[in-house]
N, C-alpha and C positions, 0 to 999 in steps of 0.2 A: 921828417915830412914837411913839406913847404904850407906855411900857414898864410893858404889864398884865399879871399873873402867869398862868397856864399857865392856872389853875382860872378864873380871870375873863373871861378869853379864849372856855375852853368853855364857860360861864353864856351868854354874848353869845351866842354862835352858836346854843346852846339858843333861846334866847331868840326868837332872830330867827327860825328855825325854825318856830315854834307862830307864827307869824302868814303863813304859806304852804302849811303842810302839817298833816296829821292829825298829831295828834299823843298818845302812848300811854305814859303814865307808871307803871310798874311797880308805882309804890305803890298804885295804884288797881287792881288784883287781886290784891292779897293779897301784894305782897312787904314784908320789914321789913329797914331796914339796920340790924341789932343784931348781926351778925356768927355768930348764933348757930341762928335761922329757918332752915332748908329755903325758899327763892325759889324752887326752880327752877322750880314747877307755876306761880307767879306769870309768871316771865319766858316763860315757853310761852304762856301766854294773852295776853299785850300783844303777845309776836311775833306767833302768828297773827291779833287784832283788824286789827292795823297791818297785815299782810302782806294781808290780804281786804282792805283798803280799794282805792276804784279813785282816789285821788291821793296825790300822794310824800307817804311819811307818816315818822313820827320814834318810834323805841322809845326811851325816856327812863330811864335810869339816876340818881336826882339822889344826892345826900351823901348818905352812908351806908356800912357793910362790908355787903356782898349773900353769904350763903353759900349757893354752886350746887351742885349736883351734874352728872353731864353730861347736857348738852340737845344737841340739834340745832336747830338754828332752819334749817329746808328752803320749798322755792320748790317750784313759780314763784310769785311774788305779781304782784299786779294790776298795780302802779307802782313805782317806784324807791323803796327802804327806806333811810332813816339810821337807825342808833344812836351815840344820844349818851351815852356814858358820863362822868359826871363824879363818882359815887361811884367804888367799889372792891370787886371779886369775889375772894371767897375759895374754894378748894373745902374739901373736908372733910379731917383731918388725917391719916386713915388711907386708903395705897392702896388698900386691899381695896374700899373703894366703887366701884372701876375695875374689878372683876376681868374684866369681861365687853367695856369700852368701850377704845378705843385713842385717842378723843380725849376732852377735857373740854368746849371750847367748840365746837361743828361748823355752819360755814353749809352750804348742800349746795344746789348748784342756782337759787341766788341770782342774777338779773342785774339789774345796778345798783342798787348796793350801798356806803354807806360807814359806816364804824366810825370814830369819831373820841375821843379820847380812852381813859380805861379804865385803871384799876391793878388787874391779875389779878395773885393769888398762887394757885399751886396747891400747897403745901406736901410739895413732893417728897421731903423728908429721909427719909422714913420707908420708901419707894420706892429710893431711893441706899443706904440701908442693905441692904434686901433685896439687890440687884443684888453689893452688895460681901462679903454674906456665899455668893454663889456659892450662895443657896435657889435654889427653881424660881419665878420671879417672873413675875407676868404680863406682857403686851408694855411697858406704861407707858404710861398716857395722853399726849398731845401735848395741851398746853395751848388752841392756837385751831388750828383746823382748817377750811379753807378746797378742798371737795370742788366741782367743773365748776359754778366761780361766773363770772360774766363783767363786767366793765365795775366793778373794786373797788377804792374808795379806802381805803386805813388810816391816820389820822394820827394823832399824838402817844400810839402805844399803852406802857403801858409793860408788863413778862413779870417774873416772880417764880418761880424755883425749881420750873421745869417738871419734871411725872416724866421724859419724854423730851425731843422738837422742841417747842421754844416756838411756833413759827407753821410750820404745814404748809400745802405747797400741791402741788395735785394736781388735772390738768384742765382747769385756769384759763387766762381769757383777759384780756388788757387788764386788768393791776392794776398798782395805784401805791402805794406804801409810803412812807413819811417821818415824821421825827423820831418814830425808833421808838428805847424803851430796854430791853434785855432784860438781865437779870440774874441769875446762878446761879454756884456755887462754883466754881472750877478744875478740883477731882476730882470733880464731879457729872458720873456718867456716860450718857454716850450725849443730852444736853441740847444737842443744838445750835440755833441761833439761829432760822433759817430755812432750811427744806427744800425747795424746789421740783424738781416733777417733771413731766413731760407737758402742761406750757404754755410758753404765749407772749404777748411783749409784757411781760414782767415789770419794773417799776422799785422799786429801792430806794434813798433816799437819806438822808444824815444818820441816819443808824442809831450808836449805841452799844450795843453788844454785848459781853461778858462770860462766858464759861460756858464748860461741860466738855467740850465738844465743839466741830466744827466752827461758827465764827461764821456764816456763808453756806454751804450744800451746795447745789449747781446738780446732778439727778441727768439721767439719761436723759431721751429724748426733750424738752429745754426749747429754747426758740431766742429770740433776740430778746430779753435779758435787760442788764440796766444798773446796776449799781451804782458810785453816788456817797458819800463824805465816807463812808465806812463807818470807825468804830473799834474794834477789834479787841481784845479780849485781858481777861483769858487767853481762852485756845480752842486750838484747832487751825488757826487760821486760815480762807480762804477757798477751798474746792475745787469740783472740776470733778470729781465724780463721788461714788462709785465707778459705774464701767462695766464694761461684758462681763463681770457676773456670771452673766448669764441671757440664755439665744438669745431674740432678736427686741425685744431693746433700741432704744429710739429714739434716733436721734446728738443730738451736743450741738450748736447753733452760733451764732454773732454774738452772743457775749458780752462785755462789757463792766466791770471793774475799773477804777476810777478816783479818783485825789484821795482815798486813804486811808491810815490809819497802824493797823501793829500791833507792837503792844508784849507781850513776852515772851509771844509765841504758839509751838505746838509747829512751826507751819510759818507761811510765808507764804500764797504763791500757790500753788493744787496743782493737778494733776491726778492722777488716780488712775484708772488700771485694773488689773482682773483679769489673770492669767496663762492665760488662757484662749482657745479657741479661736474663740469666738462673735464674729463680726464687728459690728461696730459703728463710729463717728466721732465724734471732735470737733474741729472748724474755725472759725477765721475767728475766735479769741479773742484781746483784747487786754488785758495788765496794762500800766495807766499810770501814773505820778507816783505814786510808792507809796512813804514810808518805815517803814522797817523799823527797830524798835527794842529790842536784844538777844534776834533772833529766831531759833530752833532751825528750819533748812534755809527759810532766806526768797523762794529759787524752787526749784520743783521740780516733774518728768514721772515720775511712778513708776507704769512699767507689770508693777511685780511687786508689785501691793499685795495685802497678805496677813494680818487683824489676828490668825488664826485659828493654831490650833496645825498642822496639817493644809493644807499650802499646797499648790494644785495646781505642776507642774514642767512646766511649756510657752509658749509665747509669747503675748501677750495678740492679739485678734483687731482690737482698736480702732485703726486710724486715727487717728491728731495730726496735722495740718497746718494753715500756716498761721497760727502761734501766736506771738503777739509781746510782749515784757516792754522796756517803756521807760520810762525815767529812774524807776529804780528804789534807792535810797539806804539806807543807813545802816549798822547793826552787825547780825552774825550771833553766835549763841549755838556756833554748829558752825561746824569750819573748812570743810568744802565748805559754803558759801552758795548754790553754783549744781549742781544734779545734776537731770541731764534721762536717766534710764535708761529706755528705750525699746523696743520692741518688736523681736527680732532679726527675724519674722517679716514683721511693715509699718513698717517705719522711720518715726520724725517724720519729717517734710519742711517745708524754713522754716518753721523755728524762727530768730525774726529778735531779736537782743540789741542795743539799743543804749541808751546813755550809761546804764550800769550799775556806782556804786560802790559795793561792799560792803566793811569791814573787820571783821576776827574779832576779836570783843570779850577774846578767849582768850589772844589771840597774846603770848608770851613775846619779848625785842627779840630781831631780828637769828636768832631759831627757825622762830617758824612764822607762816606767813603765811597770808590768805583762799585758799581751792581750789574748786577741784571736782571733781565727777565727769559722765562721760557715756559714753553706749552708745549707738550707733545713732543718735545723732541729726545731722541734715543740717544744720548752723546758721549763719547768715551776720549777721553782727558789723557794725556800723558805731559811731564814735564810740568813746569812751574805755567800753570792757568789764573792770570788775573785778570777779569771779575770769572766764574765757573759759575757753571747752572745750579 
């Protein structure tokens, strides 16, 4: 196989593109890659040309910095839309351009749909500052924002210093994600990777992910969701939730961790619920082949999740069953590596642990050893389990 660089790669595919399909090249209304132009009016008109065409047509980003502000690029369009990014979107350096908007990039209503390519920086510092001086700061825009799109490919996107979620997703049906790279500070808050909510059929693979938040957040109502080769860190690692904040939550389920590594994350694998009474589920989840590398609590069910100063005092309402962590390895930053604390009210049930070796990167000789902790959970062990309930 011919070893082409990333950019040369997308040129070809460009390339190949504009000899099958319409195709709409941003320069040609009025955008400048000088890094310093207002595009967005430009990128709004090549969307909508392309999106009115009745054959699969191509929005064309070529070499260049594009300075955007937020757009929406909304459906239905006639035929299945690509954008091909092979320059690079900047937004503007001051949040206050957001004060009104909660994402920067937004498809909405899109079906069949791929984004390929693409180097977005949203230059969140200025936003992470506000957050950390405790002002009154607006919500934070989410960098790509993917609102009841259906049938979406995303490839080789890369994410820059988003003020919040670097790629949200909410409503969505049938999407596929790979060789995505996101990148943001450690203490950059509230920037996690990828959000999804209220879909299904979701795949992510070959992800490198970095940032101040959760890497992967799976929230209510998602099912049928897969992630592969995902690299971790810093972050918070990859959760299942938070849930039963709010009555009439959708359950989580048949989700899928697999063939990934996180390195000095605040957690591993999670799941997270409320203390709360509001009923809800999540079932039928598997963490696989996963190591762990000097990771702060590298599994864990914590159904007293509370980031708030004001925590409610009750039993969470959510449902765990079903929930399995195999061959999962390496070092823990915390001596409990394994704490499954669970709901006195609906106990986990199989909760299934097998070939699990963790050691606590901590441990002083012949002092302390890897542990854990659990509450209420029903768990049934096979194969060599270190730390075990």
């Amino acid at each position: 196989m011919l070893n082409l660089s990333h950019t040369i790669v997308l040129a070809l595919i460009a390339t190949l593109h504009t000899c099958n399909a319409a195709f709409y090249n941003v320069i040609n209304y009025g955008a400048k890659g000088d890094g310093v132009t207002d595009s967005s009016s430009a990128f709004l008109k090549a969307w909508g040309a392309a999106c009115s065409s009745v054959e699969q047509s191509t929005m064309y980003v070529p070499k260049g910095t594009f300075l955007v502000n937020s757009v929406a690029f909304s459906g239905a369009c006639k035929s299945k839309m690509q954008v091909q990014i092979i320059g690079a979107l900047v937004a503007p350096y001051d949040y206050k351009s957001f004060l009104s908007d909660q994402a920067w990039i937004t498809f909405e209503y899109v079906n069949g749909l791929s984004v390929v390519g693409g180097d977005i920086d949203a230059r969140g510092s200025s936003y992470w500052a506000c957050k950390r001086s405790g002002a009154n700061c607006p919500f934070g825009a989410r960098s790509f924002s993917f609102q009841s799109c259906n049938d979406v490919e995303i490839n080789g996107l890369t994410s820059h210093n988003s003020h919040a979620v670097h790629v949200f997703i909410n409503g969505c049906n049938n999407m596929r994600i790979q060789d995505l790279t996101i990148v943001a500070p450690g203490d950059s808050p509230n920037t996690d990777g990828i959000h999804i909510g209220n879909s299904n059929n979701i795949s992510v693979s070959h992800a490198n992910i970095a940032t101040g938040d959760d890497c992967i957040s799976i929230g209510p109502g998602t099912t049928q969701m897969y992630m592969d080769n995902i690299v971790c860190g810093p972050g918070h690692g990859i959760s299942i939730g938070s849930m039963g904040g709010d009555p009439g939550e959708g359950g989580v389920e048949q989700i899928v961790v697999n063939n990934s590594i996180f390195t000095r994350t605040d957690n591993g694998v999670r799941i997270k619920t409320w203390a709360k009474p509001f009923n809800g589920y999540a079932r039928d989840i598997k963490f696989e082949n996963l190591q762990m590398q000097n990771v702060s609590n590298p599994i864990i069910i914590d159904q007293e999740y509370c980031p708030e100063r004001n925590c409610p005092n009750g039993n969470s309402g959510v449902k765990l069953s079903d929930v399995s962590f195999y061959n999962i390895t390496g070092t823990s930053w915390t001596q409990d590596a394994l704490v499954l604390i669970c709901s006195w009210a609906k106990p986990c049930e199989r909760i299934y642990l097998q070939d699990i070796h963790l050691n606590y990167i901590n441990a002083l000789p012949n002092k302390q050893h890897v542990a854990s902790h659990c509450e209420n959970a029903r768990v049934i062990s096979n194969g060599v389990v270190i730390p075990n309930c």
